[in-house]
C-alpha positions as a LaTeX table, in Angstrom:
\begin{tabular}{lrrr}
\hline
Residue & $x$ (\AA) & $y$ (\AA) & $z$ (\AA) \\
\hline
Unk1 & $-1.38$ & 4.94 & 41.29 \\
Unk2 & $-1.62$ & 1.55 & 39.97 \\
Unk3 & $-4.86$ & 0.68 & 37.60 \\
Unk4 & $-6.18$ & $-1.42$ & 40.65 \\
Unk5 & $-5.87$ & 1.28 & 43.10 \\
Unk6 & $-7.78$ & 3.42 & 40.29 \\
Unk7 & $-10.42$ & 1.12 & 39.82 \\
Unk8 & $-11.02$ & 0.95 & 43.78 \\
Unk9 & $-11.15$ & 4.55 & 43.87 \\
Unk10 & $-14.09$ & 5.24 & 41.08 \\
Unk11 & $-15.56$ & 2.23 & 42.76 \\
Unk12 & $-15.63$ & 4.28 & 46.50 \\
Unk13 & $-16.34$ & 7.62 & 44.54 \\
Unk14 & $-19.59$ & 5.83 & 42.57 \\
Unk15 & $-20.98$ & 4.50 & 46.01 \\
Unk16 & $-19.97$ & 7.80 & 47.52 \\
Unk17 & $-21.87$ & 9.68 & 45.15 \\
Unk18 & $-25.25$ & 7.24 & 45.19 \\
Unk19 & $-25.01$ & 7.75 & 48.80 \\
Unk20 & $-24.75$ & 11.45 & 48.64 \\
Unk21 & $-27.24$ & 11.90 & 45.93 \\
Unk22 & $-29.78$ & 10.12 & 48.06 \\
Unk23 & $-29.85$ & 12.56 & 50.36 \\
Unk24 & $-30.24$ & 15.64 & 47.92 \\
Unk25 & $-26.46$ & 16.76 & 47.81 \\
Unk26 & $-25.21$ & 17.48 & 44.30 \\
Unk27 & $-22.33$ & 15.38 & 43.91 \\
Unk28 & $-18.91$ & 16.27 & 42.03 \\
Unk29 & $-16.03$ & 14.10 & 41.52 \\
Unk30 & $-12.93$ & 15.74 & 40.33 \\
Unk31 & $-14.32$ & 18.81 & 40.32 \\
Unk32 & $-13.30$ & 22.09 & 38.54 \\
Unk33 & $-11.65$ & 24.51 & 39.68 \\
Unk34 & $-14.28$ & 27.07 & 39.44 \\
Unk35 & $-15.92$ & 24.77 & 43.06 \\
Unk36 & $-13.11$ & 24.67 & 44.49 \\
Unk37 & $-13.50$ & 27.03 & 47.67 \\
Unk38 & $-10.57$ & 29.83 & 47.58 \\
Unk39 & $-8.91$ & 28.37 & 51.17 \\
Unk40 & $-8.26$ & 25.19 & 49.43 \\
Unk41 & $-6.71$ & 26.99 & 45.76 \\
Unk42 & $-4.46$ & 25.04 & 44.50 \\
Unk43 & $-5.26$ & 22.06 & 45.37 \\
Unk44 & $-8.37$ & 19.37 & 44.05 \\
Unk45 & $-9.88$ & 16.85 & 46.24 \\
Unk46 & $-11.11$ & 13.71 & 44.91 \\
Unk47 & $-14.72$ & 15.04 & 45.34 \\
Unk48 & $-17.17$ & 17.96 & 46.79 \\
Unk49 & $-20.70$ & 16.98 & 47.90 \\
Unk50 & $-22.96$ & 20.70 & 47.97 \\
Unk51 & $-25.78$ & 20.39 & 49.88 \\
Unk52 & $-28.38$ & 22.93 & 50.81 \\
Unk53 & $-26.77$ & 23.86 & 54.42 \\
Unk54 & $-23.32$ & 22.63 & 53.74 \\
Unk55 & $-20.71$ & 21.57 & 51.71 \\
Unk56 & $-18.28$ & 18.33 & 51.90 \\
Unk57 & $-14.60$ & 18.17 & 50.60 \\
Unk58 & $-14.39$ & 14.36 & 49.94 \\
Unk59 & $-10.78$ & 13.13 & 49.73 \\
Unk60 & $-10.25$ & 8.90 & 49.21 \\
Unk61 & $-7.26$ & 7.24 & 50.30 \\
Unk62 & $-6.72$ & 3.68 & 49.33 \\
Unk63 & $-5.57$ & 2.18 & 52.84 \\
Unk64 & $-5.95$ & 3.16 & 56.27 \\
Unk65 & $-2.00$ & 3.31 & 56.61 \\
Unk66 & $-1.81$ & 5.80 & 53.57 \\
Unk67 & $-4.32$ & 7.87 & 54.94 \\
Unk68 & $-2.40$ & 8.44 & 58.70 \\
Unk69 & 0.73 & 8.75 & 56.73 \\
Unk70 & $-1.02$ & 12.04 & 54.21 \\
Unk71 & 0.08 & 15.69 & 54.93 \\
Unk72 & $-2.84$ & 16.47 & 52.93 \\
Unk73 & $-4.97$ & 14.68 & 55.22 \\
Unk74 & $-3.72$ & 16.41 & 58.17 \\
Unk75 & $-4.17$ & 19.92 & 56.51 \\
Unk76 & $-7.86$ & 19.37 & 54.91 \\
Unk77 & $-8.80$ & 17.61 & 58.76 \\
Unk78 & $-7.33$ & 20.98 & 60.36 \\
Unk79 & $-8.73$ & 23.76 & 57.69 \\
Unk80 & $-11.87$ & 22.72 & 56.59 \\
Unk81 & $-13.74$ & 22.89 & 60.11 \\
Unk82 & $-12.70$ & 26.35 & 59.89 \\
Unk83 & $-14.36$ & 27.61 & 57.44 \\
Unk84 & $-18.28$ & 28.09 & 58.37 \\
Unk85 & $-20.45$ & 25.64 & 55.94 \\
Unk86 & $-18.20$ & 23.33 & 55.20 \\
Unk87 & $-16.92$ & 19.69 & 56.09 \\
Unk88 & $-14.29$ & 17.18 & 55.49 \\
Unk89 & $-14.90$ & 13.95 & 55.13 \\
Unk90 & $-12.20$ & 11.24 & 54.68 \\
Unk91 & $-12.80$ & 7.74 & 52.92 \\
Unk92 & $-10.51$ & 4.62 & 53.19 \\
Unk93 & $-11.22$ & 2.06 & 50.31 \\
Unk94 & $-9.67$ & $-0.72$ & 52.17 \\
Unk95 & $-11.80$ & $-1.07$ & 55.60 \\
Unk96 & $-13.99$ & $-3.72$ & 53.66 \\
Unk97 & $-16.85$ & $-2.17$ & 55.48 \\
Unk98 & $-18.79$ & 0.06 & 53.38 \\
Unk99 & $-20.36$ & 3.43 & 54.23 \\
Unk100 & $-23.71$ & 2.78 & 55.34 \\
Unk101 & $-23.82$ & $-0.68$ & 56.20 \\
Unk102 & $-24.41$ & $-1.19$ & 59.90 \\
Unk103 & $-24.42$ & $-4.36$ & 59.76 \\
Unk104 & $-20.72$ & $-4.93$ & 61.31 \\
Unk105 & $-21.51$ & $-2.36$ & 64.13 \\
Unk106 & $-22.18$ & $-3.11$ & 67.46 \\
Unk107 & $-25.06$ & $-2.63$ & 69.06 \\
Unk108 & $-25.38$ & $-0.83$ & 72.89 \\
Unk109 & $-25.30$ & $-4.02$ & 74.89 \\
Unk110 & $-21.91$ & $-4.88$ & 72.92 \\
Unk111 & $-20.28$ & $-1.32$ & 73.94 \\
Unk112 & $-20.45$ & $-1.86$ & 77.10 \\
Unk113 & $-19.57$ & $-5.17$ & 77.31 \\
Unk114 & $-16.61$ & $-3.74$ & 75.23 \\
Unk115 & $-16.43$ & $-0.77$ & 78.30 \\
Unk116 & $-16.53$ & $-3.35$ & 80.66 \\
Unk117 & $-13.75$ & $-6.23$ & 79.40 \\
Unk118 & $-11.18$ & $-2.71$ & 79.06 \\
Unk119 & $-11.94$ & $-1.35$ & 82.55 \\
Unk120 & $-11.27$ & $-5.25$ & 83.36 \\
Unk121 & $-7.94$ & $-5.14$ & 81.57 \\
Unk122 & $-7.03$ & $-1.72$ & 82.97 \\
Unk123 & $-7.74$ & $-3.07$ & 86.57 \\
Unk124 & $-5.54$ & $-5.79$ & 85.89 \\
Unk125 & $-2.66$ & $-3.91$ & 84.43 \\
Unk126 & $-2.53$ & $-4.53$ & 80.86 \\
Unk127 & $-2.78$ & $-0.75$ & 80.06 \\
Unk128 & $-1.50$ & $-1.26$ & 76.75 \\
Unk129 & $-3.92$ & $-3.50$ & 74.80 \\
Unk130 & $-6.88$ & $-1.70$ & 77.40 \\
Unk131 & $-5.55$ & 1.79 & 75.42 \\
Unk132 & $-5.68$ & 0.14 & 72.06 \\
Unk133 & $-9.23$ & $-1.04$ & 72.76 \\
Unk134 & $-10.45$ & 1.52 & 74.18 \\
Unk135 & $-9.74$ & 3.71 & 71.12 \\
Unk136 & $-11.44$ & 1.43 & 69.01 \\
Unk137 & $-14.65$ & 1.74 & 71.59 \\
Unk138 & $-14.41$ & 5.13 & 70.90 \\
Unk139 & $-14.25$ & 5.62 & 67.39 \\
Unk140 & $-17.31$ & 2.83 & 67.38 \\
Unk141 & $-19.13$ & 5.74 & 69.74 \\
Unk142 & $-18.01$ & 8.30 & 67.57 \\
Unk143 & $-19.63$ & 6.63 & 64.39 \\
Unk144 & $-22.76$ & 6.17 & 66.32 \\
Unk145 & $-23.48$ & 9.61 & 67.70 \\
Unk146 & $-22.75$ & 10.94 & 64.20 \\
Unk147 & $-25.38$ & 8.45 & 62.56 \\
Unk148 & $-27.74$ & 9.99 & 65.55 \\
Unk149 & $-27.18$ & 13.14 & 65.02 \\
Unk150 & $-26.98$ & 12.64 & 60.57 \\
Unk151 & $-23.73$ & 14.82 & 60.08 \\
Unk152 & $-21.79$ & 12.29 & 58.48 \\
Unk153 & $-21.31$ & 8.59 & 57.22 \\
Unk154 & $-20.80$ & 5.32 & 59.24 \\
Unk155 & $-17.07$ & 4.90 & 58.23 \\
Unk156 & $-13.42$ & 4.37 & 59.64 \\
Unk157 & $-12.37$ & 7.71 & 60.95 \\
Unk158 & $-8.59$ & 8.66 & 62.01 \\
Unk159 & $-7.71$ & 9.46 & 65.26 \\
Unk160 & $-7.66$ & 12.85 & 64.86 \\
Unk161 & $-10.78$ & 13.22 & 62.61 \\
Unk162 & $-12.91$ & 11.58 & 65.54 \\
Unk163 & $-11.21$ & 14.60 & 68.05 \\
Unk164 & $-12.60$ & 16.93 & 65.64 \\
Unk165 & $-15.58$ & 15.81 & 65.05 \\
Unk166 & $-16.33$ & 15.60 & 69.20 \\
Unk167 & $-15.29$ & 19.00 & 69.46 \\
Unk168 & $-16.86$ & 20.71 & 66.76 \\
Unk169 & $-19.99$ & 19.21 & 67.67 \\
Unk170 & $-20.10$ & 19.93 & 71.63 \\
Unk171 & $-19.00$ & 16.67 & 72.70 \\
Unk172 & $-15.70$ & 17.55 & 73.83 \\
Unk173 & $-13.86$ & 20.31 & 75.09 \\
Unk174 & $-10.77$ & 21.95 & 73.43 \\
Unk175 & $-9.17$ & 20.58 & 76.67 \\
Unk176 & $-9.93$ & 17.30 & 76.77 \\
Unk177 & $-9.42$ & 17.40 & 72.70 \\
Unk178 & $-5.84$ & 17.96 & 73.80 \\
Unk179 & $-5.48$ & 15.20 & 75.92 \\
Unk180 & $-7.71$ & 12.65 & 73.26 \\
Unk181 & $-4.56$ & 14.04 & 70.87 \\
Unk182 & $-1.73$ & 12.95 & 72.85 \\
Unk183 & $-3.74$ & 9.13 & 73.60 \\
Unk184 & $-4.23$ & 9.48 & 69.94 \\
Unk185 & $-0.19$ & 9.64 & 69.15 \\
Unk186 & 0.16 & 6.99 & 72.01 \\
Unk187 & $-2.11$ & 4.84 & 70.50 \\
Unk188 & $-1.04$ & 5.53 & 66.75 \\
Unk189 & 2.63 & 4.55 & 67.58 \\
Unk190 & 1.57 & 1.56 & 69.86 \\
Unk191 & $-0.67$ & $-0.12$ & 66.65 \\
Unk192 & 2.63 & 0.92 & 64.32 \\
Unk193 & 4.49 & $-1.67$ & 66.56 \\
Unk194 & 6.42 & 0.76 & 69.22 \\
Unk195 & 5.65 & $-1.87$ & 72.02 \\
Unk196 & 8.16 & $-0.43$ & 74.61 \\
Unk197 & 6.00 & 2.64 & 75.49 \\
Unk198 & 4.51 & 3.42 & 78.50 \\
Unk199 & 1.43 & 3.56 & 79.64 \\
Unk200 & $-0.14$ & 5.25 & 82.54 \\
Unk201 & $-3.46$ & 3.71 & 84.04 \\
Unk202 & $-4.20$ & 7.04 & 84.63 \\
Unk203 & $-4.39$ & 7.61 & 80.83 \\
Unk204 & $-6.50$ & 5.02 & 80.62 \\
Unk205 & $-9.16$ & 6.05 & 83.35 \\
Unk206 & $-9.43$ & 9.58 & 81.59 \\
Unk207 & $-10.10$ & 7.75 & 78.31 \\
Unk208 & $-12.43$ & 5.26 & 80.08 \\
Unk209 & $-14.35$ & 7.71 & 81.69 \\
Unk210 & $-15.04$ & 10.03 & 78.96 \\
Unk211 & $-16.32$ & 7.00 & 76.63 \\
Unk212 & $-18.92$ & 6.21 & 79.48 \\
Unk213 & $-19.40$ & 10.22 & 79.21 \\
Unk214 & $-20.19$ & 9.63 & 75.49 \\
Unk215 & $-21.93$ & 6.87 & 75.88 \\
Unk216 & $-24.91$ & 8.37 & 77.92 \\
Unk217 & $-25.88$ & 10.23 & 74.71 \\
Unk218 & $-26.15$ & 6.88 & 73.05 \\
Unk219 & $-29.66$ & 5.27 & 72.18 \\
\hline
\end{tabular}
């Protein structure tokens, strides 16, 4: 890692901990061994956050691009959740938004209006770009409900940390988790530049109409 990357990092990990320290976690960056849970030996996150109902592995990636690219990502996102007591939280340096300012996040008028122009787009055809948007309506939703519900931070989540989260906290079933996963890929690969997929409308609806699902347990 290059000294900049470094600095960035101990720059996210000093918010991080403020943040968590704020709301009586005890916060531990690079953290020994010893706190290291035994489904995780062997390996050493960038930070664990212990709080009195639950505790946080806290891993930092630098850009959003090195994030969806980490196998070690993709493991902690999978085997964390399984373990009762404990969460994963992931934190990209680069979003230029940091965790806890709201003041970049749209209000409930301006997800609709969002729900509204994608339903437009979907109507007219353009399933594509409504897809792409619609995700990002989503993981907007996403952020919200977890700010109402205080399990988490308002940050950028990956695609398949914001499946998780809905399921593990009610929001979604395992089934329609499946389905968010393959949108997810579809989506992942149409951002990466992989214009010549297809779309179904259909795909679309389904992803439309759970977001206005969502969005009735939004304040």
């Amino acid at each position: 890692m290059t000294n900049g990357l470094e600095t960035l990092e101990r720059d996210v990990l000093e918010r991080l901990r403020r943040q968590y320290e704020s709301r009586g976690y005890k916060f531990l960056a690079e953290p020994d061994r010893a706190d290291i849970p035994k489904f995780l030996e062997g390996y050493i996150p960038d930070a664990i956050a212990i709080g009195t109902d639950e505790k946080v592995i806290i891993e930092v990636k630098s850009t959003e691009q090195s994030a969806s690219q980490s196998a070690t990502v993709r493991f902690l996102a999978s085997e964390v959740p399984k373990h009762k007591g404990w969460r994963f939280d992931l934190v990209v340096a680069d979003t230029g938004t940091k965790a806890g300012d709201l003041s970049s996040e749209p209000d409930v008028q301006q997800l609709r209006a969002e729900l509204k122009k994608i339903t437009s787009l979907a109507e007219s055809g353009d399933h594509k770009v409504a897809l792409v948007l619609a995700w990002a309506l989503l993981e907007a939703l996403t952020r919200r409900l977890i700010l109402n519900r205080q399990i988490g931070e308002p940050k950028r989540y990956l695609p398949r940390t914001i499946i998780e989260t809905l399921v593990s906290e009610g929001l979604a079933e395992d089934e329609i988790g499946d389905q968010l996963l393959k949108l997810a890929d579809t989506r992942n690969r149409l951002v990466h530049g992989f214009t010549r997929l297809d779309v179904d409308k259909k795909d679309v609806d389904f992803l439309v109409q759970f977001i206005r699902t969502l969005m009735e347990g939004v304040n």
